[in-house]
N, C-alpha and C positions, 0 to 999 in steps of 0.2 A: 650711252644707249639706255633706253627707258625698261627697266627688269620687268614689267607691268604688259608689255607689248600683244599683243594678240597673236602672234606667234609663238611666244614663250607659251601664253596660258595652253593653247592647243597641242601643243607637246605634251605639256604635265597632263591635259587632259585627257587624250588619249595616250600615255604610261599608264593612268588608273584604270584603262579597260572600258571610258566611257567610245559608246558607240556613234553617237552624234560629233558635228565637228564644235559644239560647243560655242558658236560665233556670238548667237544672242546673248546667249547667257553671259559672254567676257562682257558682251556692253552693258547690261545691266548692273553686273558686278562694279564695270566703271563707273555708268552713274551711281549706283548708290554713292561710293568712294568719293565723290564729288558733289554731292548734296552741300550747298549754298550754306547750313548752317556749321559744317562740320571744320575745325580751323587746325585739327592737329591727326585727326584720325583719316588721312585723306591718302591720297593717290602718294603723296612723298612718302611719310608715313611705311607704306606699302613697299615703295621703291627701299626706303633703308632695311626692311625687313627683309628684303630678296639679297640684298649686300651680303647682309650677314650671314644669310643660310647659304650662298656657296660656298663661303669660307669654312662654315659646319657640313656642307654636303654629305661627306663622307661615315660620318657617324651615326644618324637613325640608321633604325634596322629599313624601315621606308619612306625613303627619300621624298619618294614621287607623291604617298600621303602627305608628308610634313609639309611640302611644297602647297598642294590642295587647298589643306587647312591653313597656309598665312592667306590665298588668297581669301578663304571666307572668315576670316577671325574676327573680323570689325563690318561685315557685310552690313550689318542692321547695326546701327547706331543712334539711340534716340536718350540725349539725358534725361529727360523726366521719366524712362521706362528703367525697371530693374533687371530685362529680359532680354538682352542684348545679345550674352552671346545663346542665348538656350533661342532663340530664332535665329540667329544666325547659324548655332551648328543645326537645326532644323533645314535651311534652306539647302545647307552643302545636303546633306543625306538624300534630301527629299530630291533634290537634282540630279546626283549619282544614282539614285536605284531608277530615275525616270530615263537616265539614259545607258540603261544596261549592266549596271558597276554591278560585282557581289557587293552582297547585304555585308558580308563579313567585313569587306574594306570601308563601305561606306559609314560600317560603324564606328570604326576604329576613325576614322577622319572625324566624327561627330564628336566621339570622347574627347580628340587632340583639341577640337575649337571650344569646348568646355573647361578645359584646362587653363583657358587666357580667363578664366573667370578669376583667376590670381587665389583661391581662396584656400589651395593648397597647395601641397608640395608635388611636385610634379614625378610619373612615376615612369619609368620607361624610357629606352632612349631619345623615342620619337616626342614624346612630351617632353623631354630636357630641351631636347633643343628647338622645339617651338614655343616655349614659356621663356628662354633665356635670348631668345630674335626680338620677341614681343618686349619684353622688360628692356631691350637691348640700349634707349633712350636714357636709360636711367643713370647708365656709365658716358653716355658723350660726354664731348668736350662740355665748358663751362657755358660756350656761348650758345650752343644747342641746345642744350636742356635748360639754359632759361629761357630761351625761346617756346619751346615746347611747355613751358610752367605757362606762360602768358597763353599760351592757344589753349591749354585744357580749362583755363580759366574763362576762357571766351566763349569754349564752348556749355561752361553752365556759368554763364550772363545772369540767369533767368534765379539764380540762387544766392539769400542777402551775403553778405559779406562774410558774416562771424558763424554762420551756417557752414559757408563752403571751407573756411580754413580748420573750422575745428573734423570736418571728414577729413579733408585733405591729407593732415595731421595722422589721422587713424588707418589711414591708407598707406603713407610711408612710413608711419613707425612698425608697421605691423613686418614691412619688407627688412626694418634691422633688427628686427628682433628676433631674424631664424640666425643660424649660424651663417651660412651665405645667401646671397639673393639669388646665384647664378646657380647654376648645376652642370655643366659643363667646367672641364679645365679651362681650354682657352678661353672662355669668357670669363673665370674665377681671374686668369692672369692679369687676361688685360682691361678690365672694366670693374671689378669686385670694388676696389679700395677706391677710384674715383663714384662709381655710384654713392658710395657710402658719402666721400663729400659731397656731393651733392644734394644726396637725401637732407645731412646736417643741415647743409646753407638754406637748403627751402625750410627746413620746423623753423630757422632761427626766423625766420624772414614770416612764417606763418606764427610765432608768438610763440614756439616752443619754449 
């Protein structure tokens, strides 16, 4: 069954207090997630991030927020812009106060989709385990995350080669160089030690 369903989303939707049933906005939400250029940020994507946060369910302090913010983490997605998620948590906030939410939740959902900005360490239960869903790729198997190496590469096509691998580079060494990637236990247990190979196998494979 599809975690992404328009059923599902109208539940979380209204758990957060929105007053609308929310119907347009799931489609929109879908099509962005479906945008013709996007090859790793998409509806699957999305689907393996709902996986993972049943299995964390029980541990943010709000659920039903942490839920909100996977659907809008990746809402706006354009590589040549640097403003990804700061309009995408824009579009979740600015949609919850338009449809009745407190300011106070809608903020805290804004903070959570600011957090996939990867740029720090994530604080709070509800940021652990929306930052540790999002990263959550990093620990698959071998043949998923090289799959997923190929699609984020596809999706910046448009960047020359020795460009893209020397960021590429500064993006995952920046992920071993905290003490874990995860913040969560279960995720330390069962993902920490393969993310890390695989971080390896891609610098080798990127000229590290």
């Amino acid at each position: 069954m599809s975690m992404t369903s328009l059923a599902r989303w109208q539940t979380v939707w209204q758990q957060v207090g929105a007053s609308t049933d929310g119907e347009s906005l799931f489609h929109q939400l879908v099509a962005s997630y479906s945008e013709p250029h996007r090859q790793y940020h998409t509806l699957k994507h999305l689907n393996e991030c709902f996986l993972h946060f049943y299995n964390l369910r029980s541990l943010p302090d709000h659920p039903d927020e942490v839920e909100l913010a996977l659907w809008f983490h990746d809402a706006i997605y354009d590589t040549t812009k640097k403003d990804n998620e700061q309009r995408s948590a824009e579009w979740a906030r600015e949609s919850l106060l338009a449809a009745g939410v407190a300011n106070e939740k809608a903020e805290r959902i804004y903070k959570l989709v600011m957090f996939t900005m990867h740029n720090a360490v994530p604080v709070g239960s509800d940021a652990e385990v929306l930052v540790d869903i999002d990263l959550g790729i990093l620990g698959a198997g071998a043949a998923r995350f090289n799959e997923y190496e190929v699609q984020v590469r596809q999706e910046y096509s448009w960047v020359p080669e020795n460009l893209y691998h020397a960021a590429r580079r500064k993006v995952l060494e920046e992920f071993t160089s905290r003490e874990w990637i995860y913040s969560t236990p279960l995720f330390r247990s069962e993902y920490e030690a393969r993310a890390r190979e695989n971080i390896a196998r891609s610098l080798a494979r990127n000229g590290n």
